[in-house]
N, C-alpha and C positions, 0 to 999 in steps of 0.2 A: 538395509540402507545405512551407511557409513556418515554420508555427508549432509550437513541441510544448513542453505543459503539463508538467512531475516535480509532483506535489505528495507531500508526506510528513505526519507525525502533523500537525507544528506548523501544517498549511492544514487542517487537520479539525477541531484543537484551536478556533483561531482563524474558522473559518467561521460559529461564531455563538455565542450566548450559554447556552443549555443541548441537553442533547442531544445531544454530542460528546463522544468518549472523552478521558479524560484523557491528558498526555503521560505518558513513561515512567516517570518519577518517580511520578508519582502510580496509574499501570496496578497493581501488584501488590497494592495495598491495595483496590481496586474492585473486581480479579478474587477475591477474599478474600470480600469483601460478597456480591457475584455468587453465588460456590459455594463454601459452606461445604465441602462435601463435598471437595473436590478441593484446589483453590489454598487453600482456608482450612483446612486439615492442616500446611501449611509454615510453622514457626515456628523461634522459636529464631535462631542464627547466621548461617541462611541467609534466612531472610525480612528480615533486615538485610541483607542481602548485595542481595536482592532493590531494596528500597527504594534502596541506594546507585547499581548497575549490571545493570539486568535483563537485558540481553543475556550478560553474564557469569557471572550466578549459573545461568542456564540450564543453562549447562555441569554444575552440580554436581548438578541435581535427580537422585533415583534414575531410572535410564532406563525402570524397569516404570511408572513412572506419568506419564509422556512422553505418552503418546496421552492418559487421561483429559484431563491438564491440557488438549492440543491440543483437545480436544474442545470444554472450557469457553471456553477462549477465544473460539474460533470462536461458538458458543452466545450468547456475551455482546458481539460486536462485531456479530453480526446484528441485534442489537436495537434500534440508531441510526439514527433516519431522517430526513430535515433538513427543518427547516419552510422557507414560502417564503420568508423571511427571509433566508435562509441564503447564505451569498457564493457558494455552489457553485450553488442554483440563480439569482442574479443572472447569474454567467459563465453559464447557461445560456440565460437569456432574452436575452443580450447575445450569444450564438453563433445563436439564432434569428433574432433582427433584421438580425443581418450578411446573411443571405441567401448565405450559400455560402463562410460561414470555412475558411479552407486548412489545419485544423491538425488535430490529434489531442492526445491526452490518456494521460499516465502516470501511476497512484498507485503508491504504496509500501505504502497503507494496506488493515487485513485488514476495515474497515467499505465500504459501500455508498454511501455519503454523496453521492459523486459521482456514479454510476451512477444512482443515484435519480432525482438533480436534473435530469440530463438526458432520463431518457426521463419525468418528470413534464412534464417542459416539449416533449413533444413530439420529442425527438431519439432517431433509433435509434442504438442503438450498436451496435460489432461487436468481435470481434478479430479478431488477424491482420492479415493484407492486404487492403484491400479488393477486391473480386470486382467483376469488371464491371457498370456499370451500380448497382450499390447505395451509397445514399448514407447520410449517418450522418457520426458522427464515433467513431472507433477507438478503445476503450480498452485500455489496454498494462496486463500484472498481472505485473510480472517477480516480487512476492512472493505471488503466485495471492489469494485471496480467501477470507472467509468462509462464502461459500453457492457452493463449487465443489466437486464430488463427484469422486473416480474411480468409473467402475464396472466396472473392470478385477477386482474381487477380489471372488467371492458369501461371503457368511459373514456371522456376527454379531460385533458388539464382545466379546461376551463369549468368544465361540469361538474369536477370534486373539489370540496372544499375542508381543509382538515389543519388544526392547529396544533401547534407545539408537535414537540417527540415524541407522546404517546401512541400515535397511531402508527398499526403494524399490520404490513399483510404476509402470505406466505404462499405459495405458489412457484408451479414448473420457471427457469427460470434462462432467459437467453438471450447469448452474447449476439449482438448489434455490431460489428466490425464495418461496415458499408458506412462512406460517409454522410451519403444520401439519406441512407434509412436512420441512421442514428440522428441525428438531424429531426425528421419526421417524428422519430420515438421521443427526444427529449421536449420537442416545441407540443404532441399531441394526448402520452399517456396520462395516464388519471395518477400516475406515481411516478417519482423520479426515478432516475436507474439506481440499482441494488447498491450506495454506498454509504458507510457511514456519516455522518455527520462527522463535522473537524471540531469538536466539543469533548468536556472531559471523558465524558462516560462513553464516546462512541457509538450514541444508540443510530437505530435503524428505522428506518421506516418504509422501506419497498425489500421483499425478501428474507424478512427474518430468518425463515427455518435455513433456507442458505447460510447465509452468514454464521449462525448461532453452529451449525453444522463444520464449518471452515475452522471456526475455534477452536473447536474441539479437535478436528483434524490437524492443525497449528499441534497443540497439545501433545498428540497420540506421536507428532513425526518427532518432534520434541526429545520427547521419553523415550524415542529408537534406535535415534542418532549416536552415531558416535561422535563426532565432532560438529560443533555448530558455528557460523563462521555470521557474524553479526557485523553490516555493514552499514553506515547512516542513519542510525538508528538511535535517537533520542531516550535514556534514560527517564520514563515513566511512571513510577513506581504502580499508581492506579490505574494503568492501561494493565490488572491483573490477567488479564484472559494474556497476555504477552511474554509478561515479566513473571507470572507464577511458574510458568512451565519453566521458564529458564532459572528459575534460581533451582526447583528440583530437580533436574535432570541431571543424570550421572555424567551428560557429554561433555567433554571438554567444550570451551568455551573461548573464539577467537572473537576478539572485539576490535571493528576499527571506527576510531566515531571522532578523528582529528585533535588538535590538541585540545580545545576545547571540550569535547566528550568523553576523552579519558578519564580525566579528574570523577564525573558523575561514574563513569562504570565503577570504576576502583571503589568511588565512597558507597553505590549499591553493594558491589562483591563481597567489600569486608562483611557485610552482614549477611546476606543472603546467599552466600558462596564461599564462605571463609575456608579455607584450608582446600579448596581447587585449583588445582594446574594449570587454568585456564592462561591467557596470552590478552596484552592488550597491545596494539600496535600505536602508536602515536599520530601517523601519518593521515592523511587523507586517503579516500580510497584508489585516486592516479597514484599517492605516491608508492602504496602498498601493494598494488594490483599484484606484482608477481610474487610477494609472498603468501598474499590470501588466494591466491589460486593452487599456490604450494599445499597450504594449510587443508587445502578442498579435496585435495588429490586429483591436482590436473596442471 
């Protein structure tokens, strides 16, 4: 494999003009609007807390009501689905016309956006490794997905009761695409779908061995790559399961994270990259589109 895609919020944000979830800053007020009932309860000192650093106010929410939020979330990021317009399905029709692109594909993101656009346009996808003879192109979910279920645990939401991040289960594990059924899964399972929490440390709590599995697969495409082409993607330094593969991997390195995300690439890179040929582009990812498809081989 030559090529492998990281995209994060800011290539979801930026793939097209409505119909994309907003960046963090703007996430807690939408999940608000979204569900009164849940996310639109948190007020006060912490929904400014929210607005300022979402991943860090997470920490403070009461941990009984951890799963409903996990629930809405999920609820409200299935609901994005990208017109043909959309830069994700260009990269798609641009992965079909190559005729046998060597690369694979990683989000960060808890929407479908990119999944969509590829098997709209014709592309199977898969994870994991691929199996003999099967073709496609690989999607990598080291922070799992919206419409990903465990069904490791029988019960109902209202029947389980379980606090904080500690609690983990691991189990066979499956995607929900129906909007009917997803719907039914998120309002009925005894666990929310397989995604991480938007909190420092990322943990999990439906899915483990999935996700813990993806990372590592993250990792291994990482270290194979020849070129890695980093799109919307916030400089994290302790999102390590992320940021460690990228700073050792021999791949060159194409960054595009706006003006704004330069600056952090470049002060990561001097340290953990220093003396790499790697590329940062300045631009947005509209404004880069046809050089990071160049940079992709396509």
């Amino acid at each position: 494999m030559e090529y492998l895609f990281l995209f994060g919020a800011g290539a979801s944000y930026g793939s097209d003009s409505q119909n994309t979830p907003p960046l963090g800053a703007g996430l807690f007020d939408e999940l608000r609007r979204f569900n009164p009932d849940t996310w639109g309860t948190i007020g006060g000192a912490l929904a400014t807390e929210f607005r300022q650093d979402f991943e860090q106010a997470m920490k403070s929410v009461n941990p009984q009501a951890l799963a409903s939020l996990q629930r809405a979330m999920a609820a409200y990021f299935f609901q994005f689905a990208p017109r043909t317009s959309s830069l994700y399905f260009q990269l798609a029709q641009r992965i079909v016309a190559s005729k046998g692109w060597s690369g694979a594909g990683c989000t960060l993101n808890y929407e479908r956006l990119l999944e969509v656009s590829l098997l709209a346009s014709g592309i199977r996808t898969f994870v994991g490794e691929r199996a003999p003879g099967l073709s496609g192109v690989e999607l990598c979910l080291p922070h799992g997905c919206c419409h990903l279920f465990c069904d490791a645990v029988q019960g109902t939401a209202a029947g389980v009761s379980f606090h904080g991040f500690g609690v983990q289960t691991d189990g066979p594990v499956t995607v929900i695409a129906d909007p009917q059924k997803h719907r039914a899964r998120i309002l009925g399972d005894a666990f929310p779908p397989v995604m991480s929490y938007f909190e420092p440390a990322k943990q999990t709590t439906a899915g483990r061995s999935f996700i813990e599995g993806q990372r590592n697969r993250w990792a291994a495409l990482a270290t194979s790559a020849k070129t890695i082409v980093v799109v919307g993607v916030r400089v994290r330094p302790h999102d390590n399961h992320i940021w460690k593969p990228l700073s050792s991997t021999s791949a060159r390195i194409v960054y595009c994270g706006g003006p704004s995300g330069s600056p952090e690439y470049l002060s990561w890179a001097s340290a953990a990259r220093a003396g790499r040929a790697d590329r940062v582009l300045n631009g947005y990812f509209r404004d880069e589109f046809a050089t990071i498809c160049a940079e992709a081989g396509l």
